[in-house]
C-alpha positions in Angstrom: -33.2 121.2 -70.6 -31.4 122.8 -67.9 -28.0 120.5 -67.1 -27.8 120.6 -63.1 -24.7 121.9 -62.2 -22.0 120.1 -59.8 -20.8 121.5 -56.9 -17.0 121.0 -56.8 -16.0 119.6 -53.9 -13.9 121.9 -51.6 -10.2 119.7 -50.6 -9.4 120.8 -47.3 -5.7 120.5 -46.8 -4.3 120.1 -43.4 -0.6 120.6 -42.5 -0.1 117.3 -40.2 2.8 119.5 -39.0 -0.3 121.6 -37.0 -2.1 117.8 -35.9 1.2 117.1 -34.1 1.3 120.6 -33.1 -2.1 120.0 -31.3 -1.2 116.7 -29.5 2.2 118.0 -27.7 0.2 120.8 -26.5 -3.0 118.3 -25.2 -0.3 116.1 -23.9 1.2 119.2 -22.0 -2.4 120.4 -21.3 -3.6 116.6 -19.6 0.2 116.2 -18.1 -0.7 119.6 -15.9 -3.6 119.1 -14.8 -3.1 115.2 -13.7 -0.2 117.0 -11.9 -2.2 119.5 -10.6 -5.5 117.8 -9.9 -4.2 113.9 -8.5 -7.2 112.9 -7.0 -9.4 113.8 -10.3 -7.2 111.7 -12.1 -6.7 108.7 -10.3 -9.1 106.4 -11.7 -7.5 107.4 -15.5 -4.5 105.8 -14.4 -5.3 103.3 -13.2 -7.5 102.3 -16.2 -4.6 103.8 -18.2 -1.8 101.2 -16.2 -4.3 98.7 -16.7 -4.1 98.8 -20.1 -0.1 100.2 -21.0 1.4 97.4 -18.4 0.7 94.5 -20.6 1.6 96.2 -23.3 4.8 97.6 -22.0 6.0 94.1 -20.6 5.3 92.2 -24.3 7.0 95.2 -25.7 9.6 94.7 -22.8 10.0 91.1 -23.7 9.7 91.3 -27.4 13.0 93.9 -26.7 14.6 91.4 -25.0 14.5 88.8 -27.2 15.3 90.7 -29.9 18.1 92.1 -27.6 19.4 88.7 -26.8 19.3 87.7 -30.2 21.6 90.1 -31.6 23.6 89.2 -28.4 24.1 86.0 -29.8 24.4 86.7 -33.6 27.4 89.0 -32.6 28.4 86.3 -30.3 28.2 83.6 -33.4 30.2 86.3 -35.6 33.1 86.8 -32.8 33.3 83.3 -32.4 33.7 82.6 -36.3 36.1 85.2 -36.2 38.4 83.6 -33.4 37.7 80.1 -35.2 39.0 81.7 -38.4 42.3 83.3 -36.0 42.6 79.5 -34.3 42.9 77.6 -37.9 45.4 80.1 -39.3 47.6 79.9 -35.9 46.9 75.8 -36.2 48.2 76.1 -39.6 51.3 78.5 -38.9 52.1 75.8 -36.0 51.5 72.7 -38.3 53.8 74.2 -40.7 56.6 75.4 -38.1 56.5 71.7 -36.5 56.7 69.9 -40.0 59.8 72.3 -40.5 61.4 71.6 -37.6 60.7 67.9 -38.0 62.3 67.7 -41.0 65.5 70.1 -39.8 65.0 67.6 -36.8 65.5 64.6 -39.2 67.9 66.2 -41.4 70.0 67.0 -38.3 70.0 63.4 -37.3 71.0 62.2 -40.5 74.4 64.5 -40.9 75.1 63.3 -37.3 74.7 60.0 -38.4 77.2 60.6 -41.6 79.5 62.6 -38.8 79.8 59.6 -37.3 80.6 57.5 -40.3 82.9 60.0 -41.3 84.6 59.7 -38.0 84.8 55.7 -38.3 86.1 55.4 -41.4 88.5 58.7 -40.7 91.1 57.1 -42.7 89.3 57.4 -46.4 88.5 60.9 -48.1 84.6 61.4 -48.2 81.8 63.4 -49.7 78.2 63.7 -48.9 75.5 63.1 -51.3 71.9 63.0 -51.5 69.6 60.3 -53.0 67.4 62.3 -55.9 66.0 59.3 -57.5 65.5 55.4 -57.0 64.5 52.8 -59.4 61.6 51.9 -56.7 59.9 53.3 -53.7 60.5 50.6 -51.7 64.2 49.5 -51.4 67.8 51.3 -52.5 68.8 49.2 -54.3 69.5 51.0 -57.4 69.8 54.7 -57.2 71.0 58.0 -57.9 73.0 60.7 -56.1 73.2 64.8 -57.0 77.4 64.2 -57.2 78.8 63.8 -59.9 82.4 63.6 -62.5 82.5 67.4 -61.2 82.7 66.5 -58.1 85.4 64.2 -58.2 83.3 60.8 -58.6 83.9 57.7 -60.8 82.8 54.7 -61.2 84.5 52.3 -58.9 83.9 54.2 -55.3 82.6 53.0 -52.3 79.1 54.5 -51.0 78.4 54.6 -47.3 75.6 54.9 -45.0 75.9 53.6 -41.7 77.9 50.5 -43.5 78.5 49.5 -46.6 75.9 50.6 -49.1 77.2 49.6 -52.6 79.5 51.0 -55.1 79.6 53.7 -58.1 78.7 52.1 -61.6 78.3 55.6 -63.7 78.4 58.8 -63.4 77.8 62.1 -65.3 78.5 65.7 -65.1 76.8 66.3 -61.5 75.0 62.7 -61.0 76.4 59.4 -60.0 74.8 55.9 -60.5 74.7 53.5 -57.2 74.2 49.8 -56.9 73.8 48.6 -53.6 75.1 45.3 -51.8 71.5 44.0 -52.1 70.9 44.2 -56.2 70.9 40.8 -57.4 73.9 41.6 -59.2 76.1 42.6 -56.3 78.9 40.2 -54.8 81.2 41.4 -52.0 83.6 39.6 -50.8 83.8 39.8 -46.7 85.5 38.4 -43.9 84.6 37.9 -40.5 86.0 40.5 -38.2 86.6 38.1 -35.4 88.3 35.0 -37.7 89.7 36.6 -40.6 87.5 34.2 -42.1 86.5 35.4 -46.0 83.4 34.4 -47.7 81.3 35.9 -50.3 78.0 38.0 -50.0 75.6 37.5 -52.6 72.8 40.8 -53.1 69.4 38.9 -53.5 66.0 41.4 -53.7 63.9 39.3 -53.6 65.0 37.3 -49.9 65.7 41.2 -48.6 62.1 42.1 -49.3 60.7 38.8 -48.0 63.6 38.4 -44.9 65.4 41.6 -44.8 68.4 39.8 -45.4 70.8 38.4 -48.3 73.1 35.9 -48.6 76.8 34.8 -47.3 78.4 32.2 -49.4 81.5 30.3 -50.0 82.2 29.7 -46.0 84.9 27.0 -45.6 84.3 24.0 -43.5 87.1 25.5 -41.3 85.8 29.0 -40.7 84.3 29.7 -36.8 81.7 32.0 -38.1 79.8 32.9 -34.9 76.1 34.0 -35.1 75.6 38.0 -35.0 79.1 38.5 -36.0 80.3 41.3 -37.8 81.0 40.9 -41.5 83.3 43.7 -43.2 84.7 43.7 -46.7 88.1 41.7 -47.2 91.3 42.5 -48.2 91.1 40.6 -51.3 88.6 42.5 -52.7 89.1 43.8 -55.9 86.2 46.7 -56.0 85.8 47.0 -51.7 88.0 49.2 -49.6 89.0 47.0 -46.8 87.2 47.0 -43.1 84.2 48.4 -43.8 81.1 46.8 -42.2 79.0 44.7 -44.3 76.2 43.5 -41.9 75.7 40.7 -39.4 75.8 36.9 -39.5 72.3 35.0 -39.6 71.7 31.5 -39.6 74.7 29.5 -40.5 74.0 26.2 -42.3 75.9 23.5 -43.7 75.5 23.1 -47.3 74.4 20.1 -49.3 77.4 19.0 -50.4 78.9 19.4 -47.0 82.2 21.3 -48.4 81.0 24.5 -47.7 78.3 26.3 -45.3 76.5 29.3 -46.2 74.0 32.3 -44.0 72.4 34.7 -44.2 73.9 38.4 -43.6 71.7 41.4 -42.3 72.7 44.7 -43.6 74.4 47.2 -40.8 72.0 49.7 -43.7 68.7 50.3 -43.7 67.7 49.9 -47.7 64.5 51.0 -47.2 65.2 54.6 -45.7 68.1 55.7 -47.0 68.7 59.7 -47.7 72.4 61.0 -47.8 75.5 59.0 -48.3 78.8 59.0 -48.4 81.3 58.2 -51.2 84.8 57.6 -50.2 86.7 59.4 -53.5 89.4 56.5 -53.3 89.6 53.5 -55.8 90.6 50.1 -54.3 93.6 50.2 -56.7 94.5 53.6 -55.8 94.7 53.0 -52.3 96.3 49.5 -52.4 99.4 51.4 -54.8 99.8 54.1 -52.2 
């Protein structure tokens, strides 16, 4: 048997550089002769507008959109951009006001110990800052960053817009201070106005609940006047003399009508307290001179 033979297909190959060869020149061709021949043509464009305009304005729109979309996207990423410029200069600003706040509140307290330093002009001082309290709440036992180095001992008298207590230890570049309103505290004070001594008594508990302590051992005789001005006395054996104390609240007659007792507000605030002053004189010291 005779096996039929296949014809091999022939593959034509066609440059598409040639196909787009041959439309620029039918497009040149057609653009002529619509140029040169109107009238023949007329009805081809029409039929040809006909069909393009719809085409042209969707294209037109789709354009737009598209256009106004990336109109907004590089709106979005300019605005993230100024955002990102906006929180960095709010933080720069946040940072330069807590600064100056704090110089602002630091400024006010050495004109505050200026002024203390000018009122008690008298006594030697140095300034000292609180670095740690037994509570958060109330100075009433504390530490300062002076120390024996300094020139402190035990003994000294701590200001702070009045009286605030007295040195009980020191070390090398630390001092230890207990304030008029630890329990343990007695001063004795007079009134400025009498010369009238009495006794105040440091109680926690009443500062907390009252914000004031105690004044005791008030003779029957003393004219103690309400918002008087208590300062330490003469006779006291810790206390440089004349220093203010606080002011005279409630005056009562005691129970056993021999004495009367009140109560004293501090001329310091206990609860914010941040530099002090400690007058580098002992009672003794200064009495012998």
């Amino acid at each position: 048997m005779k096996r039929r033979r296949r014809k091999k297909r022939v593959a034509i190959e066609f440059n598409p550089k040639y196909l787009w060869i041959l439309c620029i020149v039918l497009c040149i061709v057609l653009m002529f002769v619509s140029y040169r021949f109107p009238e023949r043509f007329s009805g081809v464009k029409t039929a040809a507008g006909n069909v393009i305009s719809p085409m042209q304005r969707g294209i037109n729109s789709i354009g737009r959109s598209i256009s106004e979309r990336l109109q907004a996207f590089r709106d979005v990423r300019t605005l993230r951009k100024e955002n990102e410029l906006l929180k960095e200069k709010i933080e720069e600003l946040t940072a330069a006001n807590q600064q100056l706040t704090q110089e602002k509140y630091e400024l006010d307290g050495l004109r505050r110990l200026y002024e203390l330093d000018a009122k008690y002009i008298d006594y030697h001082k140095v300034a000292a800052r609180i670095i740690a309290s037994d509570t958060n709440n109330w100075f009433y036992n504390f530490i300062v960053d002076k120390g024996s180095e300094d020139g402190i001992t035990a003994g000294m008298n701590v200001l702070a817009g009045g009286l605030v207590g007295i040195v009980s230890e020191t070390g090398k570049n630390w001092a230890r201070v207990r304030s008029i309103i630890d329990d343990d505290s007695n001063v004795s004070g007079m009134s400025i106005e009498t010369q009238d001594t009495c006794i105040v008594s440091g109680d926690l508990k009443l500062m907390r609940d009252k914000g004031v302590i105690r004044i005791e051992m008030i003779s029957m005789d003393a004219n103690f006047k309400e918002n008087s001005e208590i300062v330490t006395s003469h006779i006291s054996d810790k206390y440089l003399q004349g220093i203010l104390v606080g002011y005279i609240r409630e005056i009562k007659v005691d129970s056993s009508n021999m004495t009367k007792t009140a109560y004293l507000m501090p001329a310091v605030d206990f609860e914010r307290l941040d530099e002090v002053l400690i007058i580098t004189e002992l009672k003794e010291a200064y009495d012998f001179e």
